[in-house]
C-alpha positions in Angstrom: -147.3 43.8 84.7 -144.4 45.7 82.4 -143.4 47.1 85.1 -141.5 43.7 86.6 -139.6 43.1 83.6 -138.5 46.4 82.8 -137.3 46.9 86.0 -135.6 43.6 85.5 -134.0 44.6 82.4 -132.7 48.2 84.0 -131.0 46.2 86.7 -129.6 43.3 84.4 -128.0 46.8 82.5 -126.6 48.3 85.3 -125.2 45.2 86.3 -123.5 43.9 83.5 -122.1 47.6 83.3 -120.3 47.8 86.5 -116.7 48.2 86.5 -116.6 44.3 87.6 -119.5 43.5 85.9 -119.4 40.6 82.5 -118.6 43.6 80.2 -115.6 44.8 81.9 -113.7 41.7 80.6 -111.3 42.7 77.8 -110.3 39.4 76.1 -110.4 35.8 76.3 -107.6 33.6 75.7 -107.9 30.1 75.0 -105.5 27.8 76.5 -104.2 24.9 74.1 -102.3 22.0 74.1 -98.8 24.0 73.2 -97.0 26.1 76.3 -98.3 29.7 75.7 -96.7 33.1 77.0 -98.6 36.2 76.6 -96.7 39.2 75.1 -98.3 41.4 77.4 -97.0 39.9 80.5 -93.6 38.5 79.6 -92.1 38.5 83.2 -94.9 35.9 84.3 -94.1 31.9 84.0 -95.4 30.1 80.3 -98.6 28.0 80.5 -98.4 24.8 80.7 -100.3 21.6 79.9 -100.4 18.9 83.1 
């Protein structure tokens, strides 16, 4: 019966590290209520609220 989950877990690991897997994101940024402009890509339009 351990063999289910560990197998489970091996592929849950292998996915998450895939190039395009959950762990290949490299930051959040949370939108707010003020226009917002990231200083990484200052050629690209300022959020905006609707």
């Amino acid at each position: 019966m351990t063999r289910g989950p560990a197998k489970w877990h091996s592929g849950h690991q292998t996915r998450l590290a895939d190039p395009h897997g959950f762990l290949a994101v490299t930051s959040l940024h949370w939108l707010s209520e003020q226009p917002q402009r990231s200083a990484a890509y200052t050629d690209l339009a300022t959020w905006r609220p609707a």
